[in-house]
N, C-alpha and C positions, 0 to 999 in steps of 0.2 A: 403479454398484452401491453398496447403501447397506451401509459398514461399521460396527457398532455395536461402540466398546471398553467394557467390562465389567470393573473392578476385581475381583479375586478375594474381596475383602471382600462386594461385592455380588454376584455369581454364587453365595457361600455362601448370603446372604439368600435369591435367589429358588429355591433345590432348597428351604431350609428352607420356605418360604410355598408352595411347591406340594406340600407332604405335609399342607399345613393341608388343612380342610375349606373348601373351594374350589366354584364351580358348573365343570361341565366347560369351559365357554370360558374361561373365568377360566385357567383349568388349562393350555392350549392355549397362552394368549396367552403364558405364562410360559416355556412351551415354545419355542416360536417364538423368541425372545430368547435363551435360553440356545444352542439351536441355531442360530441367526446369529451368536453371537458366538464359537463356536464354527469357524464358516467356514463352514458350509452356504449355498446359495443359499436365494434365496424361491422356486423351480422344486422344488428337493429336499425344504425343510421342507413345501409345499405337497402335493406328493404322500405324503409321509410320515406328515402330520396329515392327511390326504384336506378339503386347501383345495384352492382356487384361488391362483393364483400371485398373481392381483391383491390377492386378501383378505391375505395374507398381506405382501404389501409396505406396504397400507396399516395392517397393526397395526406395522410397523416402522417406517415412516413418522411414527405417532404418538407413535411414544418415540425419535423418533433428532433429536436436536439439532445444529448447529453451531456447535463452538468455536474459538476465534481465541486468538491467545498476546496476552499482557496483562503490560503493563508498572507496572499499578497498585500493587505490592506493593512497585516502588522508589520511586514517587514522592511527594515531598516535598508533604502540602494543603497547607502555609499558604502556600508558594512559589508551589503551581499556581496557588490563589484570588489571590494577589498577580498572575501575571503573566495570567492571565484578564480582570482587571479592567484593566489597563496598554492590554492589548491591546483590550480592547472600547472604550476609550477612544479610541486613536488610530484605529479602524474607525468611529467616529461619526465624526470631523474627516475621515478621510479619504470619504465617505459626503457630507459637505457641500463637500467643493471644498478645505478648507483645506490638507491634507496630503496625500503619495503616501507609501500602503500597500504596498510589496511584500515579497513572500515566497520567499525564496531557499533553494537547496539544492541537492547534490550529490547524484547518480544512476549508476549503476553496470551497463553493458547488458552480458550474458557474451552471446558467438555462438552458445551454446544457449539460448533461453529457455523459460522452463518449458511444459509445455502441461496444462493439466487432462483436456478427452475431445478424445477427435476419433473421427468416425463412420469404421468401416468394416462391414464383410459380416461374418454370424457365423462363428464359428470360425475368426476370422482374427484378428492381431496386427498391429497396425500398429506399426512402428518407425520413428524418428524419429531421425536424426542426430545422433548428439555430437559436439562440439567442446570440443576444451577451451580452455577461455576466458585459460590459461597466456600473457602477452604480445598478448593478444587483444581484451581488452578496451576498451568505450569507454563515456567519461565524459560525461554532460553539464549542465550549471552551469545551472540553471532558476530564471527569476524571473519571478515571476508578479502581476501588479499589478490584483485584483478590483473594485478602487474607481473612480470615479471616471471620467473622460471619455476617460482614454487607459487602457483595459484592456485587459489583453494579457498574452500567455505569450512569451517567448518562453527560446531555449537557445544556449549554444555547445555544441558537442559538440569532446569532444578525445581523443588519442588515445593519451593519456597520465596517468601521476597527475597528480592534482591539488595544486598548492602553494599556499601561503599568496601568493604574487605574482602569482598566475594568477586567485584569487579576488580580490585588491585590485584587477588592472587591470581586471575584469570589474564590478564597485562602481562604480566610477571614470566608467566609462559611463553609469551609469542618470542619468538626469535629476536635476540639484538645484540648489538656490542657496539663499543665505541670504535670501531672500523669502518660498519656498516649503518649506520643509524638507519632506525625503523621510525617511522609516522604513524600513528593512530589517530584515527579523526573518532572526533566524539559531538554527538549535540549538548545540547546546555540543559539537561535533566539536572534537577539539583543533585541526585543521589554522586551526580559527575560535579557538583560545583561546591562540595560538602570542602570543609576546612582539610578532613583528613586525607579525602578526597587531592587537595592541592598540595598537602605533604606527599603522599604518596606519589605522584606525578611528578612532582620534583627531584623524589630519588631516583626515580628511573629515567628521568631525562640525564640524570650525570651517567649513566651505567647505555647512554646510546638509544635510548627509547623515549621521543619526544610526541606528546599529544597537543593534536590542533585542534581546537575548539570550530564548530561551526557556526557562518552569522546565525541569530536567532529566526526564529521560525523557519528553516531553510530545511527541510529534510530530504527535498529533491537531490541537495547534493553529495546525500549520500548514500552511495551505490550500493550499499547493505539492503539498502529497503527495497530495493526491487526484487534482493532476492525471496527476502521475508515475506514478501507476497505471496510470491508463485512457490514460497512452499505451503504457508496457511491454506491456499485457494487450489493447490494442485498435485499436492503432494498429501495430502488426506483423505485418504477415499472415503473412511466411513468419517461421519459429520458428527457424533455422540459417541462420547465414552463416560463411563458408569462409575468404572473407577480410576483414582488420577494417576495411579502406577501404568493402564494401560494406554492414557493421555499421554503419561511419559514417553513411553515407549515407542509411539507412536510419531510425537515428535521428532525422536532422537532418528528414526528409520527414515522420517520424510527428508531430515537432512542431509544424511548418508545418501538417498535415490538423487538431490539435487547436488552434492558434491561429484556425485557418480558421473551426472551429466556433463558436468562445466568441465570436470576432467578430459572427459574423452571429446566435448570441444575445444578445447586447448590442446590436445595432441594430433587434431586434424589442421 
């Protein structure tokens, strides 16, 4: 069902524009709006204004937008345009063979995860299990490497917080040497801007493994997180789990079906 929010500033606007001299549909459509944003269904406004239900979802439909939260109001252009270009840079080297690109991050699964719809019979409710995610929770460290001849997702999943020692020995692993330097992009989590945190990154930049910081608030540009979606939202079938071993487990397999995928599209 499509809910339309309407500022009080604006719900003033459209009573005033429908006392104007209006043609009657005009009049209707303005109608319609105020009445949905009100709570009315498109079945009630429909009968009320003598539509059809369907007319009346597609004038709703026509002015109902969706909006997403946006982090552009904290971020820094000159920094973004600075690490845009850093980054598009090491994406061409690594794009010819010269360097490995990967993209790391931390991910956060609660044993309830969200659900948007799910079909049932009318006049029925469908309820969905809570869990609280209190001690419940599991973690998983994904790094994702788009470039190049060995592309691949993959995660540890753990079951516990994550520390700054448990991210380095996880580093530590990925492929490097000083022949081939590797790139790790990271965002600006303190657990990544911790003291030991920047000893540790130090040593492994001399041993060919350098990490790029990304500008602040920026998580668009990193390509980790789209996969971190589409495995939370589509690689979880069931939405509740009871105990966090079978949360784990559960994780570890939705990463495995999404490594599955990217594999066999990178071999077509």
């Amino acid at each position: 069902m499509i809910r339309i929010s309407i500022s009080p500033a604006d719900i003033e606007r459209l009573r005033n524009l429908r006392q104007s001299a209006l043609k009657p549909a005009e009049r209707d459509r303005i109608e319609m709006l105020l009445l949905h944003a009100e709570g009315w269904s498109a079945p009630r406004i429909g009968r009320f204004l003598s539509y059809s239900d369907e007319w009346v979802r597609q004038v709703l439909n026509a002015r109902y937008r969706r909006t997403r939260a946006s982090l552009r109001h904290r971020q820094d252009r000159v920094a973004r345009q600075r690490g845009r270009r850093q980054l598009g840079a090491y994406r061409a080297l690594a794009r010819k063979g010269r360097l490995r690109l990967v993209f790391f991050d931390e991910c956060g699964f609660s044993p309830s995860q969200s659900t948007g719809r799910s079909w049932f019979l009318p006049e029925q409710i469908r309820d969905r299990p809570y869990e609280s995610p209190q001690g419940k929770r599991a973690t998983a460290l994904a790094m994702y490497a788009p470039y190049g001849r060995r592309r691949h997702l993959r995660a540890e999943v753990l079951g516990k917080k994550v520390t700054t020692e448990r991210i380095l020995r996880t580093l530590r692993r990925i492929p490097h040497s000083r022949r081939k330097k590797t790139v790790v992009v990271l965002d600006n989590a303190p657990v990544h801007r911790s003291k030991l945190a920047q000893e540790g990154f130090h040593v492994l930049e001399e041993k060919g493994l350098k990490v790029l910081f990304l500008p602040p608030y920026s998580p668009d540009l990193n390509r980790v997180e789209v996969e971190l979606g589409i495995v939370k939202y589509h690689h979880l079938p069931e939405r509740t789990y009871f105990m966090q071993g079978h949360l784990e487990r559960a994780v570890a397999r939705a990463f495995q079906e999404r490594a599955l995928v990217l594999s066999r599209r990178a071999a077509n």
